[in-house]
C-alpha positions as CSV (number, residue, x, y, z in Angstrom):
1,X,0.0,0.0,0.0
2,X,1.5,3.8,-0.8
3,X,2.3,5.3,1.7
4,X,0.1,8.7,2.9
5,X,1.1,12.1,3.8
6,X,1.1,12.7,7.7
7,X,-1.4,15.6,8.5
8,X,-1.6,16.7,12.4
9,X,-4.6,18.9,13.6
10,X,-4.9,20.7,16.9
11,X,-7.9,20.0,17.9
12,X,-8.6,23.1,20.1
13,X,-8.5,26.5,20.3
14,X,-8.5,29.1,23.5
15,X,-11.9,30.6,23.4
16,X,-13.9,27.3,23.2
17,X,-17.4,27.8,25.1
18,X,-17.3,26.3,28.2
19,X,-19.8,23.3,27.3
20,X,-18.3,19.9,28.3
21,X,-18.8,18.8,24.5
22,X,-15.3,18.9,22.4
23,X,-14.9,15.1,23.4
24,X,-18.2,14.2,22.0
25,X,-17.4,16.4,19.2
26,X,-14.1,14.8,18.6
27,X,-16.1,11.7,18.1
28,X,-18.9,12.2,16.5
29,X,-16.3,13.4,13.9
30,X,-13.6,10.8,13.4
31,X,-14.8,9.5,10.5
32,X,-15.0,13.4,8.5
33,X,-11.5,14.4,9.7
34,X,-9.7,11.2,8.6
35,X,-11.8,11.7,5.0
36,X,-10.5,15.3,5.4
37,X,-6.6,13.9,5.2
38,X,-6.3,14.7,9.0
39,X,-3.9,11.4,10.2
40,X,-2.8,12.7,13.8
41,X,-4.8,14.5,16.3
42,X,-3.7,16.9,19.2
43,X,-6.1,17.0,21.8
44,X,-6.0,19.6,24.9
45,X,-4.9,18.8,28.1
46,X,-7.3,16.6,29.8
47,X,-6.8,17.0,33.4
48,X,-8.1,18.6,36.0
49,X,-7.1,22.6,36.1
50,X,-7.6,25.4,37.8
51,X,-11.3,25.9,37.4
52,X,-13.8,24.5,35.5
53,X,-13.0,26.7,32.0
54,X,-9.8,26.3,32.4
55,X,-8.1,25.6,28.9
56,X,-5.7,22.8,30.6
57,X,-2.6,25.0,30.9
58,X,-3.2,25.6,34.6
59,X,-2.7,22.0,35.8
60,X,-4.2,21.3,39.5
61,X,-4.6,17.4,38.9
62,X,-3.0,14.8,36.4
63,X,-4.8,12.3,37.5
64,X,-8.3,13.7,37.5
65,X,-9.5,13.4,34.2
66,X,-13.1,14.7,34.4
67,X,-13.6,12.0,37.3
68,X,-13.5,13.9,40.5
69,X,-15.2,16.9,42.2
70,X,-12.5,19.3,42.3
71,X,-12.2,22.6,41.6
72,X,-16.4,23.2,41.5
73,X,-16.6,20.4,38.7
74,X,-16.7,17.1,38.1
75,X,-16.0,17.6,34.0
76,X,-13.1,19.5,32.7
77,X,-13.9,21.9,29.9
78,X,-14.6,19.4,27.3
79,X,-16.0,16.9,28.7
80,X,-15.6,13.6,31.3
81,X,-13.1,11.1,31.6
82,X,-15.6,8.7,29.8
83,X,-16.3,10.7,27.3
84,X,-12.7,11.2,26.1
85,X,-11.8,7.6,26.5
86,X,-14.9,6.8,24.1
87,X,-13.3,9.8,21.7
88,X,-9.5,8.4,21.7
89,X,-11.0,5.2,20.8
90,X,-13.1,6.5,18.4
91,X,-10.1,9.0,16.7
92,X,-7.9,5.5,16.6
93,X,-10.7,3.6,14.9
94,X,-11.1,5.8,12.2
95,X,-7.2,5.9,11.8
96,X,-6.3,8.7,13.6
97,X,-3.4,8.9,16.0
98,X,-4.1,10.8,19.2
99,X,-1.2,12.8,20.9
100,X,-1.7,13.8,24.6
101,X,-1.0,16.9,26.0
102,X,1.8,17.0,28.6
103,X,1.8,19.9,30.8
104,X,4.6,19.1,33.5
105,X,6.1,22.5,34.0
106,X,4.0,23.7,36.8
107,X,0.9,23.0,38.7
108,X,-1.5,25.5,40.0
109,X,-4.5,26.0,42.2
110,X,-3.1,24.4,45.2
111,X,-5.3,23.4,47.8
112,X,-3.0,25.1,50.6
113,X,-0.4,27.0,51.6
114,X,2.4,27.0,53.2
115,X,4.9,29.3,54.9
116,X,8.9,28.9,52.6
117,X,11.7,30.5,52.9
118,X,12.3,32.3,49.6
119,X,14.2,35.3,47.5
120,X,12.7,37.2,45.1
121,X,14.3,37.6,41.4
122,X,14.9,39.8,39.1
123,X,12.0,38.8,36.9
124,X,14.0,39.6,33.3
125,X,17.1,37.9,35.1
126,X,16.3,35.3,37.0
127,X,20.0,34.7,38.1
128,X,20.0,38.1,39.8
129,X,18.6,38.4,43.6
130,X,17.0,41.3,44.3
131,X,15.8,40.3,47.9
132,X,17.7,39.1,50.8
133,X,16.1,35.8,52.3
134,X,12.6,36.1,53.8
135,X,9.6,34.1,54.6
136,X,6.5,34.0,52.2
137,X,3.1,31.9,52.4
138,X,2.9,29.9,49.0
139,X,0.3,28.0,47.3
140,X,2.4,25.1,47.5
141,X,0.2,22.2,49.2
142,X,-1.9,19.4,46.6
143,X,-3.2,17.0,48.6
144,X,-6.2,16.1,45.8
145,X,-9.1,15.9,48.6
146,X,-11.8,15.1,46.1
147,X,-9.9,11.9,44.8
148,X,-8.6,11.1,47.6
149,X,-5.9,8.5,47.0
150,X,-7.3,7.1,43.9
151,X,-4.8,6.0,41.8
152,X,-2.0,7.5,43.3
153,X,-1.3,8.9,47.3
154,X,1.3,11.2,46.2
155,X,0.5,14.7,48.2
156,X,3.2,17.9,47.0
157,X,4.4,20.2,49.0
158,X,6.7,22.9,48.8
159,X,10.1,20.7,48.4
160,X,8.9,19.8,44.9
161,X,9.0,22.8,43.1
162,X,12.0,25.2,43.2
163,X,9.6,28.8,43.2
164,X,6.3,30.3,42.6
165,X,4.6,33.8,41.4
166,X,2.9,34.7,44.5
167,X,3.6,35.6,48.0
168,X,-0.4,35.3,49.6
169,X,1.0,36.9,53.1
170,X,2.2,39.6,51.5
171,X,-0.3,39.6,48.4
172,X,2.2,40.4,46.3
173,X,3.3,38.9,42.5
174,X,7.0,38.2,42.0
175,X,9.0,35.5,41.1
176,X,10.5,34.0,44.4
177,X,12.9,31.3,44.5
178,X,12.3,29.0,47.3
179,X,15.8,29.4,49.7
180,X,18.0,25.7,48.9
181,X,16.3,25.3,45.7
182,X,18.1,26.2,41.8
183,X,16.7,26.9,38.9
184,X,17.4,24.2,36.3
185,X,20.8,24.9,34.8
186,X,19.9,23.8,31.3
187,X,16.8,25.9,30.0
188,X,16.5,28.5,27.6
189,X,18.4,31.4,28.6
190,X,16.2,34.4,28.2
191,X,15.6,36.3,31.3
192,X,18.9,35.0,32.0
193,X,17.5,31.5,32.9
194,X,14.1,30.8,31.5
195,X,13.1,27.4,34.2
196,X,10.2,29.5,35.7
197,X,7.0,30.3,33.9
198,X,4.3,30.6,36.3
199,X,2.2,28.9,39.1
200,X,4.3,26.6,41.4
201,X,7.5,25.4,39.4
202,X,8.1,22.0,39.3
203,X,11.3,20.9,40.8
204,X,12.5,18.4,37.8
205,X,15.7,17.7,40.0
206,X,14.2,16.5,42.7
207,X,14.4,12.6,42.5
208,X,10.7,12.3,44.3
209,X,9.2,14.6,41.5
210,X,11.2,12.3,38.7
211,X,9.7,9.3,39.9
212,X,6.2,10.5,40.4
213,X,6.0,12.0,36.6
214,X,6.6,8.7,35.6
215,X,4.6,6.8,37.4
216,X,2.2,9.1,36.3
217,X,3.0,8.8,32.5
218,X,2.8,4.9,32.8
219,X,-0.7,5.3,34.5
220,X,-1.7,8.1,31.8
221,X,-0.5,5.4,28.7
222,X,-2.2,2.8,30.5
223,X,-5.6,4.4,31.1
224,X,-5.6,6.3,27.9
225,X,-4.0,4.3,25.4
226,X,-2.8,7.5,23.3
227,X,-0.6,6.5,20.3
228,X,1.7,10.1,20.8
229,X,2.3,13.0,22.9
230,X,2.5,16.8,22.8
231,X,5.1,18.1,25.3
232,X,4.5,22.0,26.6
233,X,7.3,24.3,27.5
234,X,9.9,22.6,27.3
235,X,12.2,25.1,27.0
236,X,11.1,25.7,30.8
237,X,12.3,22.5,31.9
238,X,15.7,20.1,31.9
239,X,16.4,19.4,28.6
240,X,17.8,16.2,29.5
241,X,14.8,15.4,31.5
242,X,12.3,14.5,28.2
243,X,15.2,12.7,26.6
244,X,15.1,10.1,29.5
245,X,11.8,10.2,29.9
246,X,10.9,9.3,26.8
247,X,13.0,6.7,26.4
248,X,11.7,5.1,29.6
249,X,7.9,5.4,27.5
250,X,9.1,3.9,24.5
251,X,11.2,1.1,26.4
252,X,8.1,0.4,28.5
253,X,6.1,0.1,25.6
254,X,8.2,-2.7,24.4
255,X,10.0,-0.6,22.0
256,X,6.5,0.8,20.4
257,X,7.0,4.2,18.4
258,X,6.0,7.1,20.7
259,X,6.5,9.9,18.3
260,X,6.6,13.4,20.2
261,X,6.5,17.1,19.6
262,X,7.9,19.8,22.2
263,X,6.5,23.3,22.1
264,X,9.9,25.0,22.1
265,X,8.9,28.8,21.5
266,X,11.5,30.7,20.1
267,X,12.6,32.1,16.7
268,X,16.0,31.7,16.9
269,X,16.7,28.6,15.0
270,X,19.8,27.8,16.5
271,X,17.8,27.8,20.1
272,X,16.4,24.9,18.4
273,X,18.8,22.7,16.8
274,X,20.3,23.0,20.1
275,X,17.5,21.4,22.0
276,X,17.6,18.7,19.3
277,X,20.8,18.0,19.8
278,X,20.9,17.6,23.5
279,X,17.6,15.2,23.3
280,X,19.2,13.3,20.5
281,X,16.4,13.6,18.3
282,X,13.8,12.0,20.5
283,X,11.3,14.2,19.6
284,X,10.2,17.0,17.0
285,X,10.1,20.8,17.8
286,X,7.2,23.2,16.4
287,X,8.7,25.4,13.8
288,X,8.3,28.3,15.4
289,X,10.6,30.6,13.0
290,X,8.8,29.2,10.1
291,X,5.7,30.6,11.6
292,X,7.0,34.2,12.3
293,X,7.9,34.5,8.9
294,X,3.9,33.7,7.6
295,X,3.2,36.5,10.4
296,X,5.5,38.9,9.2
297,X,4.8,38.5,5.3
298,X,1.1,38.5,6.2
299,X,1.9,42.1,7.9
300,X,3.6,43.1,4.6
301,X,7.1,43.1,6.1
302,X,9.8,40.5,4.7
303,X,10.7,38.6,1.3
304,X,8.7,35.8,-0.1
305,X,12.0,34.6,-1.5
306,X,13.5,34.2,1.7
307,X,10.7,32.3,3.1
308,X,12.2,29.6,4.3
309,X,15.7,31.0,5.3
310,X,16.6,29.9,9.3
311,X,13.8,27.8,9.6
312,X,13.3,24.3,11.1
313,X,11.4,22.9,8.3
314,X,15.0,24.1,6.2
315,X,17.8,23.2,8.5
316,X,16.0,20.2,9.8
317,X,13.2,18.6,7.6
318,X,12.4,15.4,9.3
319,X,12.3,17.3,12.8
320,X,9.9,20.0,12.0
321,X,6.9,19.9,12.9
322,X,5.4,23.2,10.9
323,X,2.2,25.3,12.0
324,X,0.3,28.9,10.6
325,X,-1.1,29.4,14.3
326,X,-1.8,27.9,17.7
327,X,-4.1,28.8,20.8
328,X,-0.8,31.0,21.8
329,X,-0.9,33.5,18.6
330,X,-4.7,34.1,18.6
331,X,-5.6,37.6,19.1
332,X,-5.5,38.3,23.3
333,X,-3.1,36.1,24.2
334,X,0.0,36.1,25.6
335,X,2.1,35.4,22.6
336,X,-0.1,37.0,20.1
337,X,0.9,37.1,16.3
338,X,-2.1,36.1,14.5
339,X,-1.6,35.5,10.4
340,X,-3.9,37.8,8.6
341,X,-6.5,36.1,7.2
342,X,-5.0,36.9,3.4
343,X,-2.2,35.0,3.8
344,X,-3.2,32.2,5.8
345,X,-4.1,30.3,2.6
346,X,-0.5,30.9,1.3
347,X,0.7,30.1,4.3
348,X,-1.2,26.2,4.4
349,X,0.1,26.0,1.1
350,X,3.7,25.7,2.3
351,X,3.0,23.7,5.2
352,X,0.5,21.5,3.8
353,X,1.8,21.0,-0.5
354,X,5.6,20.7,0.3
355,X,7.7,17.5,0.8
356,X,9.0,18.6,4.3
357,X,8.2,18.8,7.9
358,X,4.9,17.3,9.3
359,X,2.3,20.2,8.8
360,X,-0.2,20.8,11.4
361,X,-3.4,22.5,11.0
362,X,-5.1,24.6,13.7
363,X,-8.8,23.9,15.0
364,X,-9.3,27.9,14.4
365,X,-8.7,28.1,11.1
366,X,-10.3,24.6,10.1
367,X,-13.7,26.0,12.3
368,X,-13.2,29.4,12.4
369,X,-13.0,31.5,16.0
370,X,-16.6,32.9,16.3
371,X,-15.9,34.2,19.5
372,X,-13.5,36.5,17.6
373,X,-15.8,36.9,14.4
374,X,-12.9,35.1,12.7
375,X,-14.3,32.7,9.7
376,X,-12.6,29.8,8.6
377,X,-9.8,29.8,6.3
378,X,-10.7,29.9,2.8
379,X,-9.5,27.2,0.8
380,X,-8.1,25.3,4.0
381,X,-10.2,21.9,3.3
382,X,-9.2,21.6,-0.3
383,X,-5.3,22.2,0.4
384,X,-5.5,19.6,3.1
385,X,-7.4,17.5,0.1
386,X,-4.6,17.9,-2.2
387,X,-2.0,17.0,0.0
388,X,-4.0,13.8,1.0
389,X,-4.4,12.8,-2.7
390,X,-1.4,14.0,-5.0
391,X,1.1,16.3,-3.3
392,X,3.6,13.3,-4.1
393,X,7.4,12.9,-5.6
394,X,10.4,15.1,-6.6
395,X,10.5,18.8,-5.3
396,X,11.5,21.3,-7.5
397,X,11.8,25.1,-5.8
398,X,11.5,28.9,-7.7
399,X,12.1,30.7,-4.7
400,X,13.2,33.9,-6.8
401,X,11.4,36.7,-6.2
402,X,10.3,39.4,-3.8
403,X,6.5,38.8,-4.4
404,X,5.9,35.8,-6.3
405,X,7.1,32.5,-5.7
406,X,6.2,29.0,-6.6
407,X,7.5,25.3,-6.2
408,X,6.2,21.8,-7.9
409,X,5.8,18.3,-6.8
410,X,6.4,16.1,-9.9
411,X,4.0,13.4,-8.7
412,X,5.0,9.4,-8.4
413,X,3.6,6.2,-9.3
414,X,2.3,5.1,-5.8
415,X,-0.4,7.8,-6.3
416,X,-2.3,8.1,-9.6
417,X,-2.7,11.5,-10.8
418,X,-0.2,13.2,-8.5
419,X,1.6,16.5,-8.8
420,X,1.0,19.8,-8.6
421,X,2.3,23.4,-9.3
422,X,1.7,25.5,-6.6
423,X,2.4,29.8,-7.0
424,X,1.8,32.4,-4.8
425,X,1.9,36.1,-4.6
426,X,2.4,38.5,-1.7
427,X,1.6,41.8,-4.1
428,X,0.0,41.9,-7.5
429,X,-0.7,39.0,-9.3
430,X,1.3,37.3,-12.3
431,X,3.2,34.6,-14.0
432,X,6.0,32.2,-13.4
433,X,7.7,29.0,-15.9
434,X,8.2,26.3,-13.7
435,X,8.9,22.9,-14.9
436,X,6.8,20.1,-14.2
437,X,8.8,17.5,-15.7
438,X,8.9,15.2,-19.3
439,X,6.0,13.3,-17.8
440,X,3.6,15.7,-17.5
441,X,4.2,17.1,-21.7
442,X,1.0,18.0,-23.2
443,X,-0.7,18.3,-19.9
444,X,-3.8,20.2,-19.3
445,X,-3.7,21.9,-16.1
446,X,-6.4,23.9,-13.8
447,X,-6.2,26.2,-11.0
448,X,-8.2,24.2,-8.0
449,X,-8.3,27.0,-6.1
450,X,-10.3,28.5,-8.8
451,X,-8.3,31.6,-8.6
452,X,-7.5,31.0,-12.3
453,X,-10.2,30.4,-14.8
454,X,-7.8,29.8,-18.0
455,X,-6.3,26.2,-18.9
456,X,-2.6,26.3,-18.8
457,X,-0.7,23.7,-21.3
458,X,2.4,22.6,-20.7
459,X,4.9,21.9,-23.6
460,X,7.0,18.9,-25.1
461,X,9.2,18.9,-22.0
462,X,6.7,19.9,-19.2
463,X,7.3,22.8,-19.1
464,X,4.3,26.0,-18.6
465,X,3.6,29.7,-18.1
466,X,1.5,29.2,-14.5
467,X,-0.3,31.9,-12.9
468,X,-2.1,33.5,-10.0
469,X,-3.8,36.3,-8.6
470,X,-2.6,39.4,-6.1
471,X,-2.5,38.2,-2.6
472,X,-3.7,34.4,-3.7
473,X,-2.3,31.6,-4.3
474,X,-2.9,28.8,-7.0
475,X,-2.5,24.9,-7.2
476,X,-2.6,23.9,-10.4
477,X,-3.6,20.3,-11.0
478,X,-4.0,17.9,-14.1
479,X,-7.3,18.2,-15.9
480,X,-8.0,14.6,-14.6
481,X,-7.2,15.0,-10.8
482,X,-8.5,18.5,-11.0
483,X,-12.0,16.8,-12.7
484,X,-11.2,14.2,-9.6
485,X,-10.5,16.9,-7.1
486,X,-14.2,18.7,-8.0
487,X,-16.1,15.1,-7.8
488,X,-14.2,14.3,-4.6
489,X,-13.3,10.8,-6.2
């Protein structure tokens, strides 16, 4: 059997409603997203946070998966622990892989405090004291009271994280190193050392808070049965910490493939091969430059022909994992960096019609954000289509110009009717030769993202004039997978 293009989807986005129903959602839809091309599936964080609406970023319990009630609610935002057990399995049945969410950095909404020794830092240098040593009440006690024990006995207190935000005594927001504890020395070294983030910090040094994550991760495989995982924020925490830990998954799962992803956010491209290096390549990174160069373009700053320049997806293909937007870049959040709607179609062409990096399309441009008034992105469905069905073989690139740029996939044998020519503008429209190969000589092709009316002909050696419009871009296809394409053969 041919083998198919790997598309990831996140299915979330921030401003979900509050309903309990994306796990039902997720199911009742299995069947739609894998005929949509969609192969992998990233679902939220399905513990227990900080509240009942709480996106799953603000972690109180791991192992209370909509079971328990905690927090003023048995159900997490998208649903109950039954409900997404009965989605995984249905994602899996209709071939979908399902990658968990793992949110180890911190935990939050503590159910107690307690009275630590601390110093405060310098919040943009975190290696810097600016505080002599003093007592502060932290939110540092989890002792679970609405599960109690199930599953696991483990309380936390404040010798398992290494500093927290807020001094409740005091009321006052800082960033307070508890007094015998250190940051973790290898972490991403904005604000001098970038280990804290927020909430309570997990102390990944602490051999007690090593062996409970993975007794945890083995519970969280066994119950679930996910077939991948998401990490978050890993630039927060010990880079050699994941590399062992997911080694230990993989080994426990008798050598199984685990593929992973780690949210590593930062432009700099050498931040990232970094990472990569020091995990050996036991997981993928977002492609985080790749996406600030959609943003920036989209703004009408930047070169189309230098696209691609100092990105993952360039330097290292089979690692990237590569993304238009996220629930971090949506308007009114933290990291905030939205592509304009214009470009996000030229932007999925990249990701989703090239030979490299695993593409991954966000819930709020495959739905649209209608808590935002933002509508789905236009073409989105049918570029996902293509790649599915004949964005196959030989890469050829025509990365030469300021404004227009294009790039062909020269189709192979596993997958009838394959190839494309894909070209895009970032100003007015016009016209580019690319060459599509002896195979395709005499060719009729059309524009499927109708942007084009005209048939374009290619010559005796596959050769043709292809075209697009001003701020579009087109994918022009074979009359017969084009004909194929419209039908949805």
């Amino acid at each position: 059997m041919a083998e198919k293009n790997e598309t990831m989807m996140q299915y979330f986005e921030w401003y979900l409603p509050d309903d309990g129903l994306l796990w039902r959602r997720a199911a009742a839809r299995a069947d739609a997203l894998a005929a949509a091309g969609v192969t992998q599936i990233w679902l939220p964080p399905a513990y227990k946070g900080t509240s009942r609406s709480d996106v799953g970023y603000g972690v109180y319990d791991l192992y209370d998966l909509g079971e328990f009630d905690q927090k003023g609610t048995v159900r997490t935002k998208y649903g109950t622990k039954e409900e997404y057990k009965a989605a995984v399995r249905a994602l899996q049945k209709a071939g979908i892989k399902v990658f968990a969410d793992i949110v180890l950095n911190q935990k939050m909404g503590a159910d107690g405090t307690e009275r630590v020794q601390a110093v405060e830092v310098d919040p943009a240098n975190r290696e810097q004291d600016i505080s002599g040593e003093m007592t502060i009440e932290a939110w540092t006690k989890f002792t679970f009271p609405g599960r109690q024990g199930k599953y696991d006995d483990f309380t936390w207190n404040w010798t398992h994280f290494s500093g927290t935000d807020w001094d409740e005594a005091a009321k006052k927001k800082g960033v307070f190193r508890f007094v015998g504890k250190n940051w973790n020395r290898e972490t991403d070294p904005e604000n001098g050392n970038f280990d804290y983030l927020m909430g309570a910090d997990l102390d990944t040094d602490n051999e007690e808070v090593r062996r409970e994550i993975r007794k945890w991760a083995r519970w969280y495989a066994g119950e679930i049965g996910f077939d991948g995982v998401r990490l978050d924020a890993v630039k927060h925490i010990s880079f050699e910490m994941y590399r062992d830990a997911l080694r230990e998954v993989r080994a426990a799962a008798g050598g199984r493939d685990v593929p992973a992803v780690g949210e590593y956010w930062s432009a700099d491209i050498g931040r990232l091969t970094h990472y990569l290096d020091i995990v050996q390549d036991e997981m993928k990174l977002f492609d985080v430059p790749l996406h600030y160069r959609f943003h920036d373009l989209s703004e009408g700053s930047g070169s189309m022909r230098s696209m691609l320049d100092n990105t993952l997806v360039q330097v290292r293909p089979d690692d990237a994992v590569t993304f238009a937007d996220n629930h971090d870049t949506e308007p009114g959040q933290a990291l905030e960096s939205f592509v304009q709607p214009w470009f996000k179609p030229l932007a999925y062409a990249v990701i989703l019609l090239r030979a490299q990096g695993t593409p991954c399309v966000f819930y709020g441009d495959y739905y649209g954000i209608p808590s935002r008034g933002i509508a789905p992105t236009g073409g989105l469905r049918r570029l996902m289509k293509i790649r599915q069905l004949y964005a196959y073989g030989e890469e050829a690139d025509y990365f030469d110009d300021d404004h227009i740029v294009g790039f062909v996939r020269r189709g192979d044998a596993a997958h009838p009717g394959s190839g494309a020519a894909v070209l895009m503008s970032s100003g007015e429209g016009g016209v580019k030769q690319m060459d599509m190969g002896p195979a395709f000589k005499g060719q009729t092709f059309y524009d499927a993202m109708g942007v084009c009316t005209d048939a374009v002909t290619a010559d005796e050696n596959g050769r043709a004039q292809f075209e697009t419009g001003g701020g579009n871009v087109s994918v022009w296809l074979t009359q017969p997978a084009y004909e194929c394409l419209l039908l949805e053969c």
